[in-house]
DOVEX-700022 format. One line per 10 residues: number of its first residue (from 1); for each residue x, y, z of N, C-alpha, C. Coordinates in steps of 0.001 Angstrom, whole numbers, padded with zeros to 6 digits. Atoms other than C-alpha are relative to their C-alpha. Layout:
! DOVEX-700022
NUM> X Y Z X Y Z X Y Z | ...
! end
This chain:
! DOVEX-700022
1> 000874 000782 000880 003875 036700 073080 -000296 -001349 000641 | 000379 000859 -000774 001814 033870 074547 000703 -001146 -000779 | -000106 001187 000185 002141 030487 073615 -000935 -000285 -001615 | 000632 000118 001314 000971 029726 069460 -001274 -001254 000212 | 001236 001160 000402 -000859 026308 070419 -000340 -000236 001762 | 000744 000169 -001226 -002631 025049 073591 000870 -001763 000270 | -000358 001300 -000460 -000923 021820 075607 -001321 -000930 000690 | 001169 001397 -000723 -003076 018848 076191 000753 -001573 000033 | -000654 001135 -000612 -001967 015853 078420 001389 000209 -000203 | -001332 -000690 000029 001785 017408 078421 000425 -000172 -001796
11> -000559 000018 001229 001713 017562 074325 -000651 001275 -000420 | 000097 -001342 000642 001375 020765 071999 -001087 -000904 -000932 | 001628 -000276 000619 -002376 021028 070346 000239 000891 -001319 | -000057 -001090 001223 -001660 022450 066527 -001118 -000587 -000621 | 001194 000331 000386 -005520 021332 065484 -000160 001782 -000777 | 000312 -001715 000614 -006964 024568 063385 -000430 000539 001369 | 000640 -000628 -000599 -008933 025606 066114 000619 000488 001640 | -000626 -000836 -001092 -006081 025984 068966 000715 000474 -000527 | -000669 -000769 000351 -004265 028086 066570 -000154 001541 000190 | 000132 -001204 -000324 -003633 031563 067297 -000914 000846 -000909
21> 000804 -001037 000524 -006222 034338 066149 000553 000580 -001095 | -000724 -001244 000503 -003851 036237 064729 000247 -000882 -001550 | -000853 001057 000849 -002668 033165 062118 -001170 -000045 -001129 | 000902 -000088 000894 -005369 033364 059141 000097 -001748 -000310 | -000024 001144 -000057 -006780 029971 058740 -000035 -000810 -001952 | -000446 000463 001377 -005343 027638 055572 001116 000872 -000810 | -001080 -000777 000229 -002557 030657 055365 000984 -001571 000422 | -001114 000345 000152 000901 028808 054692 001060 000026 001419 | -001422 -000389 -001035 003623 027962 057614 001170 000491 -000564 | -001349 -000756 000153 006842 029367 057580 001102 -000773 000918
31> -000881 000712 -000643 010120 028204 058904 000013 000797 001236 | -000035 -000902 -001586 009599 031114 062035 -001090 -001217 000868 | 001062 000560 -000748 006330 028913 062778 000778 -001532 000684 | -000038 001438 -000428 007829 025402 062790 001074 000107 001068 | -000781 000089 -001113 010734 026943 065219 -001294 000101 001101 | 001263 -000431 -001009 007789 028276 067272 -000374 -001498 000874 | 000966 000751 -000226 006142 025351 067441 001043 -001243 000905 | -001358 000883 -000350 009752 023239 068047 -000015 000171 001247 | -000216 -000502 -001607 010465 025695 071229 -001292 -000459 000775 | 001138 000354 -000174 006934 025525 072416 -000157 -001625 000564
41> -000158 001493 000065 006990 021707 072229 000975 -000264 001394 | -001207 -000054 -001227 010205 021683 074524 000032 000658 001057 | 000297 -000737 -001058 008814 024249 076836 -001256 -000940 001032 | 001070 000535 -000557 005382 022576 077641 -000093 -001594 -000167 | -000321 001105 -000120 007013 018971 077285 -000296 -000809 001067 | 000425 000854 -001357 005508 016186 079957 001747 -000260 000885 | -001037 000080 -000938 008365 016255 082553 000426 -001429 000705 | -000207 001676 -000334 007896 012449 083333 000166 -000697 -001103 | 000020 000900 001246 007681 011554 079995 000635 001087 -001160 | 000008 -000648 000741 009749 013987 078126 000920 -000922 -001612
51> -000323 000225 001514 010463 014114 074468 001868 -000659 -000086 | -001505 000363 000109 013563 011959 073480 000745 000833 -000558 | -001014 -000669 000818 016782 013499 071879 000138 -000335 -001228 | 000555 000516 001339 016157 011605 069399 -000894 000955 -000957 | 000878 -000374 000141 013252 013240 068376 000292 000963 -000639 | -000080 -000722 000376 014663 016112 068426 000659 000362 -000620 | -000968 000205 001111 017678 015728 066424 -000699 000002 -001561 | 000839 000523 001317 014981 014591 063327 -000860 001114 000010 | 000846 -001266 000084 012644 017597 064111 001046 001382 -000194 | -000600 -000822 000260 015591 019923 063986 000880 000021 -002048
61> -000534 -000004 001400 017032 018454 060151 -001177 000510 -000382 | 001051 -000397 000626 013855 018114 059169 -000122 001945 000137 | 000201 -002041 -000620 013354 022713 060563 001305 000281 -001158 | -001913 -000582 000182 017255 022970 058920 -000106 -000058 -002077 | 000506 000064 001718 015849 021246 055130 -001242 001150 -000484 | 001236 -001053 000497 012611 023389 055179 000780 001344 -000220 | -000965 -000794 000183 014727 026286 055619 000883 000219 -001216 | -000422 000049 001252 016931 025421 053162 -000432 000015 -001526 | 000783 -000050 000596 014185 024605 050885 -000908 001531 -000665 | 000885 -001545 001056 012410 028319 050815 001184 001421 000095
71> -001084 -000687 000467 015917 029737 050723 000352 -000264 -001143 | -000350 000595 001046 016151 027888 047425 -000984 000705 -001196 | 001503 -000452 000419 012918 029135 046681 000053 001619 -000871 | -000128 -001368 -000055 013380 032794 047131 001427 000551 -000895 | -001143 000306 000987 016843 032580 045000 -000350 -000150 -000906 | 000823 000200 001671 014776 031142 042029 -000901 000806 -000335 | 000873 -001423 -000060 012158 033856 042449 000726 000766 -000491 | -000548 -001094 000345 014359 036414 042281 001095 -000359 -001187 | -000458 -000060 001016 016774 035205 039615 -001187 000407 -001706 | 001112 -000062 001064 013556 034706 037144 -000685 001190 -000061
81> 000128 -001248 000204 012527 038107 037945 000668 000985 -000623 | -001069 -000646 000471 015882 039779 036787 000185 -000627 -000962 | -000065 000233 001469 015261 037553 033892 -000976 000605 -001023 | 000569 -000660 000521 012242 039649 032939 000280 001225 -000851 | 000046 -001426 000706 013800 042947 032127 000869 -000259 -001156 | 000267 000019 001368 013337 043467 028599 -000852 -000980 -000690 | 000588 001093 000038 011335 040918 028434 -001420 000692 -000092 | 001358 -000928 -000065 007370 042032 027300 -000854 -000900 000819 | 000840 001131 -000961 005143 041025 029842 -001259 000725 000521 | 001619 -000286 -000927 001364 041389 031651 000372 -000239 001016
91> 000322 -000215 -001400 000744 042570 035076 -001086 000891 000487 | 001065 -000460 -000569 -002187 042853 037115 -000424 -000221 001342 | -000120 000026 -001450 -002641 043992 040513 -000924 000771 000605 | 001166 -001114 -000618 -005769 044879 042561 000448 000656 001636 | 000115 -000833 -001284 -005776 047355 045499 -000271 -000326 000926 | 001058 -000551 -001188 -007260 047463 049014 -001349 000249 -000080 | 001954 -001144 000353 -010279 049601 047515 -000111 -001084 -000949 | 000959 001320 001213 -010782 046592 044443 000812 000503 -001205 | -000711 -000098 000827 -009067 048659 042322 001033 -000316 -001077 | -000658 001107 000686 -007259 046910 039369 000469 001185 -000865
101> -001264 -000721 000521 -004082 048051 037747 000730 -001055 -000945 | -000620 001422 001213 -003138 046362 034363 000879 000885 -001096 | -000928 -000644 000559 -000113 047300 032292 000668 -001112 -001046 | -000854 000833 000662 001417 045416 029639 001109 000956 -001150 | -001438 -000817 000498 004975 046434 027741 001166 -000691 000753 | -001246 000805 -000436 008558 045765 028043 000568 000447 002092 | -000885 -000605 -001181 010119 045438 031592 000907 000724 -000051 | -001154 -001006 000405 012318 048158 032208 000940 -000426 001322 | -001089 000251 -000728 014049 046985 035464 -000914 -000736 001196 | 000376 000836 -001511 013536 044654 038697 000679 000608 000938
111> -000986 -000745 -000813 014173 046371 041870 -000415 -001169 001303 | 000425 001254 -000827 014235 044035 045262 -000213 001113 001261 | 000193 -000639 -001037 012421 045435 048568 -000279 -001174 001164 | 000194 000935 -001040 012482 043592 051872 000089 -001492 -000614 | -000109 001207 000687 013480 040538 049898 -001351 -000280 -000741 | 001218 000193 000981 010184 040581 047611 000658 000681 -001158 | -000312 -000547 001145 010819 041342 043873 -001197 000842 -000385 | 000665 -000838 000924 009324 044023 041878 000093 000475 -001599 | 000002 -000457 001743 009307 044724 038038 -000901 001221 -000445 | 000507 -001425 001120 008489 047956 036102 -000181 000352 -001217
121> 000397 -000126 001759 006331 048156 033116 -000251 001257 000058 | 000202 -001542 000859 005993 051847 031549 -000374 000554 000646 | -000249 -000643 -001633 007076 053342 034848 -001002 -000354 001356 | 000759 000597 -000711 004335 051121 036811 000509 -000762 000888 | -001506 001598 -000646 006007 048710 039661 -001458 -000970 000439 | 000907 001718 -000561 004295 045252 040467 001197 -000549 000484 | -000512 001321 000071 004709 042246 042282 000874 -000613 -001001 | -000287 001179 000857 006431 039571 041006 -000534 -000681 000004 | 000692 000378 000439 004105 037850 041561 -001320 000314 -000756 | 000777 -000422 000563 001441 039968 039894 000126 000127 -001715
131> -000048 000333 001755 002996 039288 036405 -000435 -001221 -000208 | 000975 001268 000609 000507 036749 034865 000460 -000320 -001481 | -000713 000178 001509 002291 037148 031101 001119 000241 -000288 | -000993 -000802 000145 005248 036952 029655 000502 -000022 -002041 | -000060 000452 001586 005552 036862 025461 001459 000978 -000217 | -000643 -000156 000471 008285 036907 023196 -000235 001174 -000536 | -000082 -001279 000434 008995 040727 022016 -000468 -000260 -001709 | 000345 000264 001535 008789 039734 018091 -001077 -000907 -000601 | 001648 000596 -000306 005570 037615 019081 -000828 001037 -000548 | 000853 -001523 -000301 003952 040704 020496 000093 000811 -001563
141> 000429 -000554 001240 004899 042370 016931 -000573 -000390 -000883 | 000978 000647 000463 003469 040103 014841 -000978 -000294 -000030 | 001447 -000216 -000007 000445 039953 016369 -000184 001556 -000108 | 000549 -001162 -000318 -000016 043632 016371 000282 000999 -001302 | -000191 -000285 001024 001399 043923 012820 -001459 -000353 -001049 | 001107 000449 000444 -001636 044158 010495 -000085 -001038 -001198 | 000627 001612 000472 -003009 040842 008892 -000549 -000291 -000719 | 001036 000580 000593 -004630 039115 006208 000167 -001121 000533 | 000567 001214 000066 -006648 035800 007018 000636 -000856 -001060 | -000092 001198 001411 -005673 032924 004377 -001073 -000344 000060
151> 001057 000668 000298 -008108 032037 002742 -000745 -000095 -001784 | 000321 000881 001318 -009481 030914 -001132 -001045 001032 -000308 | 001139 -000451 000257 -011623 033151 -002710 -000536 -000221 -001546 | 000212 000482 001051 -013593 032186 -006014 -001176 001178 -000836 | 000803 -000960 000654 -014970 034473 -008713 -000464 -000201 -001280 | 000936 000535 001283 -017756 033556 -011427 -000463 001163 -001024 | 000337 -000465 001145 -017533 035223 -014768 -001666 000532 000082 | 001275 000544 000160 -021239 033942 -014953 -001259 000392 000485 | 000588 -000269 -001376 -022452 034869 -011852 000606 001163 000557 | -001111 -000912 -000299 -020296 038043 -011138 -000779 000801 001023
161> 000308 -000120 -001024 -020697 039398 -007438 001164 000892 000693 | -001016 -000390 -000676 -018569 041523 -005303 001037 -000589 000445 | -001316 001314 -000913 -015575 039835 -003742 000165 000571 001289 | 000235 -000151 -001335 -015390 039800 000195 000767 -000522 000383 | -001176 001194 -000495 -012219 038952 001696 -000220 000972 001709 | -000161 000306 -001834 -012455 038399 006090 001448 000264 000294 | -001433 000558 -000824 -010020 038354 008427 001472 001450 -000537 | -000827 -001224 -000061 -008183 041885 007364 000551 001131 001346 | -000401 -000844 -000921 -006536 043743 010078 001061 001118 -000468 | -001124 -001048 000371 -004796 046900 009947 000851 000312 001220
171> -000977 -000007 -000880 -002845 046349 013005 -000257 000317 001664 | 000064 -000468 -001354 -002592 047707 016675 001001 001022 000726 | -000852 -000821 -000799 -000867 050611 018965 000373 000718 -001281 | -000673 -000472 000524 001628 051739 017370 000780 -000609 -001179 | 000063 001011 001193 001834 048801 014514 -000710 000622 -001122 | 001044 -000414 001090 -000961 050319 012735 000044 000727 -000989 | -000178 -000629 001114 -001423 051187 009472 -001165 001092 000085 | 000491 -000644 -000126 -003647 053811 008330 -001059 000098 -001546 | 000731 000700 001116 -004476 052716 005139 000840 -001212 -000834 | -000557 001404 000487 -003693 049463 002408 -000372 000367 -001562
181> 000221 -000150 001191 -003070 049479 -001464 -000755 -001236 -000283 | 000700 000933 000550 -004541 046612 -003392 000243 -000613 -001340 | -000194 000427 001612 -002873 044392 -006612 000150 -001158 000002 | 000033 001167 000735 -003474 041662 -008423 001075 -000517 -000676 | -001132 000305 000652 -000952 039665 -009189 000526 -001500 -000093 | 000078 001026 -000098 -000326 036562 -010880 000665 -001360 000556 | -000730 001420 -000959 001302 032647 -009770 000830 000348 000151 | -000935 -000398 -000001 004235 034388 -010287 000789 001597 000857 | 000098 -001002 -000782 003485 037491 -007979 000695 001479 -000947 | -000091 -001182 000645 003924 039826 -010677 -001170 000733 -000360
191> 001284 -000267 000060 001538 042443 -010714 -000932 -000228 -001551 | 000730 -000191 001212 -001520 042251 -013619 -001269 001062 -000127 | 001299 -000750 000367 -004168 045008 -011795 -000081 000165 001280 | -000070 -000783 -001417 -003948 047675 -009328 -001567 000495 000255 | 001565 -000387 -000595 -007583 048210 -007703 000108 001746 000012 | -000055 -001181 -000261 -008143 051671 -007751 -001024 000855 001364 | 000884 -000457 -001587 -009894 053428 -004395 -001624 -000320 -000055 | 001463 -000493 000515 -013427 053991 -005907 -000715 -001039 -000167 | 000797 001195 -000374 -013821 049823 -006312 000296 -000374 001434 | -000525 000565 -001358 -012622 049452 -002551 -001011 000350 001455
201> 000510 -000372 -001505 -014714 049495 001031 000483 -000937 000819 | -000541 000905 -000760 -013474 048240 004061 -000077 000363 001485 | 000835 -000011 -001567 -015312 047923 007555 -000038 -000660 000550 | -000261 001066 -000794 -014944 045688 010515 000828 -001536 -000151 | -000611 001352 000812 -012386 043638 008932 -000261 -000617 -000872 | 000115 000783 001559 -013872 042907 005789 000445 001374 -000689 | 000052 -001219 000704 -012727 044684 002801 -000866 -001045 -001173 | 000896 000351 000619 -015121 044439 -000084 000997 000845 -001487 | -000317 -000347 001609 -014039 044652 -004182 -001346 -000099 -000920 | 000898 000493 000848 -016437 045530 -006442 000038 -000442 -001465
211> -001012 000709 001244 -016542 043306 -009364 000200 000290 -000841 | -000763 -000898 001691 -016267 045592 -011961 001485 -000321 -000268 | -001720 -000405 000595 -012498 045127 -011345 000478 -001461 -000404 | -000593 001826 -000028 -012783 040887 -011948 -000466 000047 -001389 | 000812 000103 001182 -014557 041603 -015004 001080 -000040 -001053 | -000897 000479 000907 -011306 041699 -017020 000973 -000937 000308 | -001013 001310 -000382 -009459 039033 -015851 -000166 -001268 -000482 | 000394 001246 000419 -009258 035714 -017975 000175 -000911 001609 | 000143 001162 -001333 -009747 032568 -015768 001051 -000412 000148 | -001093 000393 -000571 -007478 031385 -013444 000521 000410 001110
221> 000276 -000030 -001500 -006132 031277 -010565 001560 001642 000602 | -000981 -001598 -000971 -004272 034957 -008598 000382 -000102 000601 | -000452 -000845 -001148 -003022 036803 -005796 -000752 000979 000192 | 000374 -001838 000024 -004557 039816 -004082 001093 000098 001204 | -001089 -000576 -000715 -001579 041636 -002775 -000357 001042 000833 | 000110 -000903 -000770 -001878 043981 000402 001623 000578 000129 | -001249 -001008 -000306 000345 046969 000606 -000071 000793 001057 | 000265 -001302 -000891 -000159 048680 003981 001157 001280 000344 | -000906 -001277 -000672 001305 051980 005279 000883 -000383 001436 | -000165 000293 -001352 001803 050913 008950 002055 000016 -000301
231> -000916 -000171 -000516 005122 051606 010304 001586 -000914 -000836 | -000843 001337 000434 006956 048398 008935 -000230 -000225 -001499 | -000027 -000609 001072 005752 049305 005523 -000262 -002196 -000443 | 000566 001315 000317 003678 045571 005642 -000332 -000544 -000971 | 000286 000313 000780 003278 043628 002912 -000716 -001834 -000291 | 000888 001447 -000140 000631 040130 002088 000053 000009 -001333 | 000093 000261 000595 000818 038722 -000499 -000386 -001568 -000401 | -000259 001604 000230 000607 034936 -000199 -001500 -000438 001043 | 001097 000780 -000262 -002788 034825 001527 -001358 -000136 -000493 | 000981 000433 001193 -004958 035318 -000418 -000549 -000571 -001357
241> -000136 000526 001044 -005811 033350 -003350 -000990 000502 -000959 | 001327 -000022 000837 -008105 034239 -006359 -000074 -000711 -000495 | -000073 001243 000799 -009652 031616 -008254 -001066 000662 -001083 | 001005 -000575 001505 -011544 033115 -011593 -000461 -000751 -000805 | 000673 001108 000963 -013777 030851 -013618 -001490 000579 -000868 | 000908 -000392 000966 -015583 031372 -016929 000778 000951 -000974 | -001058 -000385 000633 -014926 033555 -019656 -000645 001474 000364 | 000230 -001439 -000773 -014779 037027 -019039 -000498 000453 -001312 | 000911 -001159 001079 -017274 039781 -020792 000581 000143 -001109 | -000500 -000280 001031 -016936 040449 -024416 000518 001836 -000052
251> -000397 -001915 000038 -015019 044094 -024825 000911 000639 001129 | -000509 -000478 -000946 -013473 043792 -021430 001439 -000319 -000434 | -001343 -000114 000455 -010123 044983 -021877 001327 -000679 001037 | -001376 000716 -001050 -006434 043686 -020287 000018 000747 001158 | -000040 -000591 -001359 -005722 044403 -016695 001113 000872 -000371 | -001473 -000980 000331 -002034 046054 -017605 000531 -000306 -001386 | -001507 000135 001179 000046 047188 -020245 001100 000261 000010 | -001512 -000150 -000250 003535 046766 -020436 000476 -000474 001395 | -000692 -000066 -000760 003903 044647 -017627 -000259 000800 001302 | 000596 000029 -000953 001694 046410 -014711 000672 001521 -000224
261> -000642 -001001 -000217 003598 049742 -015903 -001469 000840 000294 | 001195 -001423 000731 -000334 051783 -016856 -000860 -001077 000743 | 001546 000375 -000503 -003737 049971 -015310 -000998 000460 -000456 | 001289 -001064 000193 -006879 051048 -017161 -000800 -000907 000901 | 000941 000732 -000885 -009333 050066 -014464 -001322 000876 -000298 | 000987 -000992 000712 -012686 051354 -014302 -000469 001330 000625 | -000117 -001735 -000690 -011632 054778 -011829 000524 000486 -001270 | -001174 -000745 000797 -009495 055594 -014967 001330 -000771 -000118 | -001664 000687 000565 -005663 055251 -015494 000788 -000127 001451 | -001029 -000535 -001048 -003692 054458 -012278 001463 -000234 -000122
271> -000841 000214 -000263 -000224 054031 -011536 000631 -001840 000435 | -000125 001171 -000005 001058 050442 -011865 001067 -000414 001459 | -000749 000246 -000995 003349 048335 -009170 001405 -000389 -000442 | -001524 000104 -000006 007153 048149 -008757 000501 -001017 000732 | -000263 001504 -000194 008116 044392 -008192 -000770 -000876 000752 | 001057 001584 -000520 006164 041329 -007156 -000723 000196 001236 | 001394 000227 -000876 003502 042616 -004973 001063 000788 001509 | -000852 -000091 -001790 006706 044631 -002195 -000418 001239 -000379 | 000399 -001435 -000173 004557 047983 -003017 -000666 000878 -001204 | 000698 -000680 001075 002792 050427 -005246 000511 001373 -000213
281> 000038 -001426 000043 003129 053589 -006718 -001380 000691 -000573 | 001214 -000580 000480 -000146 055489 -006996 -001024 -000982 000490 | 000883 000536 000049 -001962 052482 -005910 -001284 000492 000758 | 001356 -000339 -000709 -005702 052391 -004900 000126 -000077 001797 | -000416 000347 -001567 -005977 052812 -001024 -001492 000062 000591 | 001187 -000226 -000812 -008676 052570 001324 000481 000560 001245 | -000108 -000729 -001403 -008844 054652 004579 -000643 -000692 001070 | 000797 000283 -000931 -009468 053163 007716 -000877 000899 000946
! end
């Protein structure tokens, strides 16, 4: 192997442009290069004027700290890698051909090759450095557990209109529900009025009530309780608010009797709820 830099006036030339071919330009030195460059130096040294001992004593700590430095390096790398597994994380890694390879899920193990780390999401191996995410496991469920928005919704006797509540999710993967009951229930989260299917639609995250079912409700202020199916057997109750104002229709009858045991709604008779909004029996459901 020739010589890495070119000597001019008995000194070593490391400018970009007498660097070797081979060396990709604005690529990173290494502690192999700065010996290189050390020997080199001491080989093609002016012979009348050579380099003091000095010199080289301070060019050799200095070679001895760098060293030490991405040995310190490569130690912290790899501990923080073997802190991944179990840990849920994103990784994304393109090919040769452009090809892009994205995997997210729990690490299942770090294995070490030629001193580079590797991690394995759902039998996939990456870099270590190709993991770009790393979230808390009970994060990741929560977001992927399905959701109501908070948010205030207000309903006019007077003016009586469908009700439109945003921001509904029914989850993700293997979070997901498949469908969601629906009860009313007052400051006290006891139910007063199970929706029955037949007032319920629910498309791109809105679900829609039609107001036939607000029409007996004196004024004042609710709950609409979500009961989903999903896995975790999800339950909302605290984000949504109803706010009812005016007086309700003459003839329109009570939401429950006995206490949320019976519901006459206006599908018929359904099946009332069994404690403060943690589930239904019979309730109305919508299908996603």
């Amino acid at each position: 192997m020739g010589p890495i830099a070119d000597v001019v006036d008995g000194k070593v030339d490391i400018s970009e442009s007498s660097q070797d071919k081979e060396r990709k330009v604005g690529s990173q030195l290494g502690k192999d290069d700065f010996l290189l460059l050390l020997v080199t130096q001491m080989k093609y040294q002016d012979p009348l004027q050579p380099t003091d001992n000095t010199e080289y004593v301070a060019q050799l700590a200095q070679f001895s700290e760098l060293e030490y430095m991405q040995n310190m390096m490569d130690i912290t790398q790899h501990t923080s890698a073997f802190t991944l597994v179990g840990k849920y994380a994103y990784a994304e890694s393109t090919s040769l051909t452009g090809t892009t390879q994205k995997e997210e899920g729990l690490v299942d193990f770090v294995t070490m090759k030629d001193g580079e780390a590797y991690v394995t999401i759902n039998g996939v191996e990456f870099k270590y450095d190709d993991v770009i995410e790393v979230r808390d496991e009970m994060f990741v469920i929560q977001q992927k557990m399905p959701s109501v928005k908070e948010q205030v919704i207000t309903y006019l006797h007077h003016d009586s209109q469908d009700v439109v509540i945003e921001g509904v999710s029914l989850g993700e993967d293997e979070y997901q529900a498949t469908s969601m009951g629906i009860v009313i229930v007052d400051s006290d989260k006891n139910p007063v009025l199970t929706v029955s299917p037949e007032n319920l639609s629910y498309k791109d995250g809105k679900l829609t009530i039609s107001k036939k079912v607000f029409q007996k409700l004196d004024a004042g202020t609710y709950g609409i309780a979500f009961a989903f199916d999903d896995p975790n057997k999800s339950v909302s109750y605290d984000d949504v608010t109803l706010v009812v104002k005016g007086i309700k229709p003459a003839g329109a009858t009570e939401g429950t009797e006995g206490g949320g045991e019976n519901t006459e709604g206006s599908g018929g008779t359904t099946e009332g709820t069994e404690g403060a909004g943690t589930g239904t029996e019979g309730a109305g459901t919508v299908t996603a």
